[in-house]
N, C-alpha and C positions, 0 to 999 in steps of 0.2 A: 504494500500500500504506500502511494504517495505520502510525503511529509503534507502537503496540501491535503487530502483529504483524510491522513490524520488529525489532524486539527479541526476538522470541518464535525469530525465524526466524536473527536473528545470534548469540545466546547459548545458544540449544539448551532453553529453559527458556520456560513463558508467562509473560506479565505479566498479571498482575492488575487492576492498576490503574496508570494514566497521568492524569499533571497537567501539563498544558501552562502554564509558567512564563512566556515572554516569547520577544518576538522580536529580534538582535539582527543589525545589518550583513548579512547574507545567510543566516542560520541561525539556526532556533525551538530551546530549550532546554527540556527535559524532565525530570521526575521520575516514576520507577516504582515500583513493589512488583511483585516478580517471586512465580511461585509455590513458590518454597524459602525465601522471605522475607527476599531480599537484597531492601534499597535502593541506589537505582542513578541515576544522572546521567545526560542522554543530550543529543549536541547532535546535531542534524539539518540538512543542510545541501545543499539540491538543485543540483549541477552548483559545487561548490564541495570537488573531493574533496582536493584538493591544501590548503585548511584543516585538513582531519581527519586527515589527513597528515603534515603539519607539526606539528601539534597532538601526535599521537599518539609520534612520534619525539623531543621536544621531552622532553615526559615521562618517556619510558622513559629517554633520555638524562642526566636531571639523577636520575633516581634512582641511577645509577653513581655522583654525587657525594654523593648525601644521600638514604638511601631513603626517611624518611621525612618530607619536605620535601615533596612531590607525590605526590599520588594513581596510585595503579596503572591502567594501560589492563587495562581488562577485554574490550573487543572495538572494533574499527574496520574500516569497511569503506568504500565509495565516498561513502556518505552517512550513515555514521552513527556518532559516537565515544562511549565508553561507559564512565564510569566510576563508580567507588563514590560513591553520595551522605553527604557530608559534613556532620555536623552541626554547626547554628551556632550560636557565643555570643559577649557581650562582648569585644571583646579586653582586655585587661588589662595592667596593667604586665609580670608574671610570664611571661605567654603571648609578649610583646612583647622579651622578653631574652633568653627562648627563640630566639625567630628572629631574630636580633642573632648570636648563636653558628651557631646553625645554617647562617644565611647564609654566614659566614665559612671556615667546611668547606667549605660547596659550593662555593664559589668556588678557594680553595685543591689542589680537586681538576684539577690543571688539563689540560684537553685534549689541552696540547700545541702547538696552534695555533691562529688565529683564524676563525672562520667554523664550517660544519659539516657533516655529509657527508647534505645534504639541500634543497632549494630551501625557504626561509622564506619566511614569511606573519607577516604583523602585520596584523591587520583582513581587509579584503577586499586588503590590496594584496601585492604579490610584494617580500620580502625577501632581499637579496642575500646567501648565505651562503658564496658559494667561500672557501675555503681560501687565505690566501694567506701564503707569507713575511715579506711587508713588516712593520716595524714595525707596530704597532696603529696610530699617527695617521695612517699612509698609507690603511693601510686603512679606518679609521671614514673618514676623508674619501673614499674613493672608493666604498665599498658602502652608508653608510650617511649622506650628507648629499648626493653630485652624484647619486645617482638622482633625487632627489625635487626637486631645485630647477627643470628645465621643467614640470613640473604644479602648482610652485605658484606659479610666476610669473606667473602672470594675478592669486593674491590680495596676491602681495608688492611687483610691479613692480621697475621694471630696478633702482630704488637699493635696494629691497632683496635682490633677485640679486647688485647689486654686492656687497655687506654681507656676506652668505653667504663668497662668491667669494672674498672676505679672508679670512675665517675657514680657509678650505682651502688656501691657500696660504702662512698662514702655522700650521698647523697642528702642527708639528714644536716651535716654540716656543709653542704657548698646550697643549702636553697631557702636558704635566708629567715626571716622570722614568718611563724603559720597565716597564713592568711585564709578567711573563707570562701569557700568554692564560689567561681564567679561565674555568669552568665558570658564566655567567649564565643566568637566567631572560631575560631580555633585553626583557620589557616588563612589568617590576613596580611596575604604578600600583595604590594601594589596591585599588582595584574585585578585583585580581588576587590576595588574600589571602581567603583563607579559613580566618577566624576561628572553631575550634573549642572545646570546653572545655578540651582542655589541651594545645592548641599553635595556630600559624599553619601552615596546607597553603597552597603557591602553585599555579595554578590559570590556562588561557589564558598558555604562554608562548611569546614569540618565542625560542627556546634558540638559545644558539651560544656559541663559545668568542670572547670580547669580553674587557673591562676590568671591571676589577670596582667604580671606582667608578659605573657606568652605570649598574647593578640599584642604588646609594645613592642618587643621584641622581632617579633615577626614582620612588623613594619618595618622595621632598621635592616632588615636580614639584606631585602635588595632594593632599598632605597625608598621610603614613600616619598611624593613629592612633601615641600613646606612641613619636613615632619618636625622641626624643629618648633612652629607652631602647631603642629595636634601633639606634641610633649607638653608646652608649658599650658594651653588649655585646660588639657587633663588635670598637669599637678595643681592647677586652680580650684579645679574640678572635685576632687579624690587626690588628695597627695600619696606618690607613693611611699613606699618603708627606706628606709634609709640604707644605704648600698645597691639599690635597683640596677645602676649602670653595671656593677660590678659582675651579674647575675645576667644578662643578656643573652651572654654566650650561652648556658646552662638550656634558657628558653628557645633557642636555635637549632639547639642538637639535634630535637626531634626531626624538625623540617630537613633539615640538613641529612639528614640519617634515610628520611624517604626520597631524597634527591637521589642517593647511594644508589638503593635502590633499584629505583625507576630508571637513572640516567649513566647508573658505571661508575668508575674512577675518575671521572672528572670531578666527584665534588668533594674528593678523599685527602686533599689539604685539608680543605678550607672545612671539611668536620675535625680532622685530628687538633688542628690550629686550636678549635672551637674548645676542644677536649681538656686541650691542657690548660688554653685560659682558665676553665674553671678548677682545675685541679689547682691550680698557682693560685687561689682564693681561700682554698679548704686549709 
């Protein structure tokens, strides 16, 4: 079936016209004009429903903390998730302090606990979301750093497994003072902003009840624009704990760790780099 008469056939409405954008990880991404003259977002994604899943759940979730921080799910189904298409512009300082504030709310909203009441995805891969009591650095070490280290021990090898393997065991002392579990986006790398005229929407998130400086962190990873204003927003906003900068690296691992991964040895410095920063804090 058409991507056209998908859409025709999950929102009760035709499409007019369909623009096939790109293809990304395991799913093409779509722009429509339906016939009531919404525009609309579409990703598509064959035998990968547990993406649009995660995806769709991710969404509706972080609007309990922030409604207008993420786009509304307008329809999902096995292969196909469907949201308002958003329009784009510059970001700016102004737009950039905006979501600096915003950020800070959503985070503030807090779940309650860590994890989420859905099996997560980042990429093509399975993200570990159970719920669990343990402190956060038990947790980030056990769902969201020893998953991934035998799939990427073929590009880190054993001294960098060992390297890792430090970092998680002594985890307790390199993650700072507890904080309670925060409503995050939970993989907001640039790409994951969408810059409109008069705010940033977030957009592809790994959501779970996490740390809140991971979603900071993860902006520095590969540059947000004006992040320099969505920091000092925030610390206006919700100051954070004192040593945050120090603690960056620690929040990067993970991302860095499914770069591994997904994309080989190219990102096998710039994790080990990440490794020992934090080890030279403990």
């Amino acid at each position: 079936m058409s991507v056209t008469s998908e859409l025709g056939e999950l929102l009760g409405v035709p499409a007019r016209a369909v623009v096939d954008l790109e293809a990304r990880h395991s799913w093409t991404l779509h722009r429509a004009i339906l016939a009531d003259g919404r525009d609309v977002f579409a990703k598509v994604a064959d035998d990968q429903a547990a993406v649009l899943t995660a995806e769709a759940a991710g969404l509706d979730w972080l609007r309990v903390g922030s409604p207008g921080l993420v786009p509304r799910v307008l329809a999902v189904d096995d292969r196909m998730l469907v949201l308002p298409w958003l329009p784009e512009a510059p970001p700016t300082p102004g737009t950039a302090e905006r979501l600096g504030r915003e950020l800070a709310v959503l985070h503030a909203n807090s779940p309650g606990a860590f994890g989420a009441p859905w099996p997560g995805r980042i990429a093509d891969l399975p993200l570990d979301n159970t719920i669990g009591n343990d402190p956060w650095p038990h947790w980030y070490a056990e769902r969201r750093l020893a998953p991934y280290l035998p799939h990427a021990a073929p590009h880190l090898g054993p001294a960098g497994i060992r390297l890792l393997e430090r970092v998680i065991e002594n985890i307790d002392t390199l993650a700072g003072p507890p904080e309670p579990p925060s409503r995050i986006h939970g993989d907001l790398w640039s790409g994951n902003i969408r810059w409109t005229p008069d705010r940033a929407i977030l957009i592809d998130p790994a959501a779970h009840g996490g740390h809140r400086e991971t979603d900071l962190a993860m902006l520095a990873l590969f540059g947000a624009p004006h992040l320099d204003r969505i920091l000092a927003t925030y610390q206006e906003t919700r100051p954070l704990a004192d040593g945050w900068q120090t603690r960056i690296a620690l929040h990067q691992l993970h991302p860095l760790l499914v770069h591994v991964v997904l994309f080989g040895g190219a990102y096998r410095t710039r994790t080990l780099t990440a490794a020992t920063e934090i080890l030279a804090i403990g």
